[in-house]
C-alpha positions in Angstrom: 0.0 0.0 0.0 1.4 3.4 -1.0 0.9 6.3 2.0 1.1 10.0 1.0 1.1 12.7 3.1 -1.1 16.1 2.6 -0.3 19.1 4.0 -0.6 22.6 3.4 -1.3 25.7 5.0 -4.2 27.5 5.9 -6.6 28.4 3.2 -4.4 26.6 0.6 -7.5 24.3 -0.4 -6.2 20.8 1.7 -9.4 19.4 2.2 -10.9 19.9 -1.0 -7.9 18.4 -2.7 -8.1 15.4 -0.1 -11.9 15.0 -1.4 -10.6 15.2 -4.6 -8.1 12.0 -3.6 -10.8 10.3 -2.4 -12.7 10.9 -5.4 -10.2 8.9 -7.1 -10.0 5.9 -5.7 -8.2 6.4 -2.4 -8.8 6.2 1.1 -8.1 9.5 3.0 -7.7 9.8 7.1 -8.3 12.9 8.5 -5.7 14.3 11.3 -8.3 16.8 12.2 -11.0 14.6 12.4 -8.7 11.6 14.8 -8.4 14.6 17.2 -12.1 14.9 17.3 -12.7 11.2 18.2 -10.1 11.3 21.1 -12.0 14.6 22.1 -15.6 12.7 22.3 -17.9 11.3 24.4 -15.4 8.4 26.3 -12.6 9.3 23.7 -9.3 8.1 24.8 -7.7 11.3 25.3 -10.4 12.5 27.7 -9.4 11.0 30.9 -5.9 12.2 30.5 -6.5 15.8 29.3 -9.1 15.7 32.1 -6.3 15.1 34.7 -3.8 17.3 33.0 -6.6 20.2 32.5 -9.0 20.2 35.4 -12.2 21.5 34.4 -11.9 21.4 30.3 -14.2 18.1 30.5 -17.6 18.5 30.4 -20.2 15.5 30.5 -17.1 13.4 29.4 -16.0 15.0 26.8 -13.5 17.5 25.8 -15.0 21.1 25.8 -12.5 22.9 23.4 -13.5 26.7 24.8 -12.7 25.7 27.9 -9.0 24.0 26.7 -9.0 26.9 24.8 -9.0 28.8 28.0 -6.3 26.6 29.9 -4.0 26.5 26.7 -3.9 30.7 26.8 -3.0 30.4 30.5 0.2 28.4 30.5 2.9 28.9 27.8 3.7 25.1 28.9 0.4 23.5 28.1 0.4 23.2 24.5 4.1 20.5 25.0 1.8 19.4 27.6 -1.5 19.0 25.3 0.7 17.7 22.5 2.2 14.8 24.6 -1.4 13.1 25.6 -2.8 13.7 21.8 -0.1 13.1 19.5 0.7 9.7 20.5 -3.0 8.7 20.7 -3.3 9.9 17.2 -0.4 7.8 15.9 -1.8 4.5 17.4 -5.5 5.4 15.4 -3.8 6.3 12.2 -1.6 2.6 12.7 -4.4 0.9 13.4 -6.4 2.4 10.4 -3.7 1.7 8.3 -3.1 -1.6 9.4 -6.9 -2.6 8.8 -6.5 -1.1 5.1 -3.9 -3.0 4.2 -5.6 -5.7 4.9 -8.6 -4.7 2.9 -6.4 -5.0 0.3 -6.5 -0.9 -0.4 -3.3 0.2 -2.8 -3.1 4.1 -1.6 -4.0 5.8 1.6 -3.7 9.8 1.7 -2.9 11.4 5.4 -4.7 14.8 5.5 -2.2 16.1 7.8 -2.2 20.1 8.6 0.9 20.2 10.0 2.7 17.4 8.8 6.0 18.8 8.3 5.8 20.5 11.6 5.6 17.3 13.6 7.8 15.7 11.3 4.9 13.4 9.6 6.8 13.3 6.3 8.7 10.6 8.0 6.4 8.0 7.8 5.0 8.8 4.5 6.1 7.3 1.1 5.7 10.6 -0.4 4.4 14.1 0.4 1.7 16.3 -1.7 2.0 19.7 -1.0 -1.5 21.9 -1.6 -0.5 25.4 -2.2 -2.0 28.6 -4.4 -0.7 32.4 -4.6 -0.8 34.5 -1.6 -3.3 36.9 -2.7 -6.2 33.7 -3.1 -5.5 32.4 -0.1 -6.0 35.4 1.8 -8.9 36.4 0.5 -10.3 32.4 1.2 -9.0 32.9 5.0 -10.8 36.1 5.6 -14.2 35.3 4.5 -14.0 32.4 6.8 -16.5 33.8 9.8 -14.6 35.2 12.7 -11.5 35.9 10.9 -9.6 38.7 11.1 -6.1 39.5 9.8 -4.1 39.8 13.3 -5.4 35.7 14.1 -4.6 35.0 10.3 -1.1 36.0 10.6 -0.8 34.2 14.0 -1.8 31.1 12.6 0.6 31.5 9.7 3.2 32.0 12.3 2.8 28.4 13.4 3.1 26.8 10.3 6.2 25.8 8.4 6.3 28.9 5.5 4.5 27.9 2.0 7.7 28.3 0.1 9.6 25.9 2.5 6.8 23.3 2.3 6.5 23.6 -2.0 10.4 23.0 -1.4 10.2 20.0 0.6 7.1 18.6 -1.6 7.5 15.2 -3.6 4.2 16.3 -5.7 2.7 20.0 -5.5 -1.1 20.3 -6.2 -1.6 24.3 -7.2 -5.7 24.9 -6.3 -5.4 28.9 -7.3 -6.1 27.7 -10.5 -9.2 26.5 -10.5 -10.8 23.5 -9.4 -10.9 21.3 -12.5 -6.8 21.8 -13.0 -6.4 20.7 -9.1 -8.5 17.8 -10.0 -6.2 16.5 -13.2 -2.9 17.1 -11.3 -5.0 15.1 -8.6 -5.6 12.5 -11.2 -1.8 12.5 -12.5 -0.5 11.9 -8.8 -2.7 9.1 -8.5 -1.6 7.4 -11.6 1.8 8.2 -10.9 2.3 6.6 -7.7 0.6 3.4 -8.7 2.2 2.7 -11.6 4.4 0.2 -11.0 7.8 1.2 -11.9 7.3 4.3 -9.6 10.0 4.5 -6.8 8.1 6.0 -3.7 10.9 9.0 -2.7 10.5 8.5 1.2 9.3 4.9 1.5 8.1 5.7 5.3 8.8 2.7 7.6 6.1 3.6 10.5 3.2 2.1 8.7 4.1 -1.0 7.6 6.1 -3.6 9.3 9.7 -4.0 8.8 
C-alpha cells in the first residue's frame, strides 16, 4: 500500500484536494477529524486531558472553549497537550492503516495540517504539498467567519512557510487555478504513484512492518 502525506497551510485548499483523492479511488484519514474522536464522548484522550486540564471536561468529553481557555494560560500547556494527543493519534492512524492493508486498499492519503511540523513526512512514502498564490489564499481565510487578519497571521506564524513546504514537496497540487486543473494534477499523482515502476521517494517505515 502506498501512503502520501497532505499538508498545506491555511486556506491553501487541503481538504478539498483530499476529497478530490478520495474521489479517485483512495482512502483518505483525517488528522483533524482523529483529534475529534479522542475529544468525544469516552474518547481516549479525555481521561488524561481531564487530569492534565481540570475543568476542560464537560459531561465526558472535551470542551474545546474551555481547553482553549487553559491552553492561553500556560505557555507550557500546549508541550503538555501535545504529549497526551499526538501519541493517541499515531496508534489510530496505525491501526487504520493496518486494517486497510488488509482490505487489500493500494493508496491511503494522510490529510495532515501540519505534517511537516511534527515531522509526519517521515512515515510517509511521499508528500503532496496543496499550495495557491498568496493573494487567493488570503482572500479564502478572511471570508471564513470570525476571521480577522491579526489571528490570520498568527496562525501562519505556526506553520512551516508555504515556500519551505513547496520546497520540501515530492508532488505539488496548485488549487489557485481553479478546481478542474487541481483535480487532473489530482488524477496525474494518483496514476503516478501506482504505476508500477514508480519509486516511492521516502518509502516511510512507520506504517508497515519492517
Amino acid at each position: 500500500m502506498i501512503v502520501l502525506g497532505l499538508t498545506g497551510s491555511i486556506g491553501m485548499g487541503k481538504s478539498t484536494t483530499a476529497a478530490m483523492f478520495a474521489e479517485a479511488g483512495a482512502l483518505t484519514w483525517n488528522a483533524d477529524e482523529a483529534v475529534h474522536r479522542l475529544y468525544a464522548k469516552d474518547g481516549e484522550a479525555v481521561a488524561p486531558i481531564k487530569e492534565a486540564f481540570p475543568g476542560v471536561v464537560v459531561d465526558g468529553a472535551v470542551d474545546r472553549a474551555r481547553l482553549a481557555e487553559a491552553l492561553g494560560r500556560d505557555d507550557q500547556a500546549f508541550r503538555k497537550l501535545e504529549a497526551i494527543v499526538h501519541p493517541l493519534v499515531l496508534k489510530g492512524r496505525l491501526e487504520d492503516l493496518a486494517e486497510a492493508e488488509a482490505r487489500g486498499v493500494k493508496l491511503a492519503v494522510l490529510d495532515i495540517p501540519l505534517l511537516f511540523e511534527t515531522g509526519g513526512e517521515a512515515a510517509v512514502d511521499a508528500v503532496v504539498v496543496v499550495t495557491a498564490d498568496p493573494a487567493v489564499q488570503t482572500q479564502r481565510v478572511l471570508a471564513r467567519p470570525g476571521m480577522t487578519r491579526e489571528r490570520f497571521e498568527a496562525i501562519l506564524a505556526r506553520q512551516v512557510p508555504d515556500a519551505e513546504k513547496r520546497r520540501r514537496a515530492d508532488f505539488i497540487v496548485d488549487t489557485g487555478r481553479g478546481l478542474e486543473a487541481a483535480r487532473a494534477q489530482v488524477v496525474e499523482i494518483v496514476g503516478t504513484v501506482l504505476s508500477p515502476d514508480w519509486t516511492a521517494p521516502r518509502r516511510g517505515l512507520s506504517h508497515r512492518p519492517e
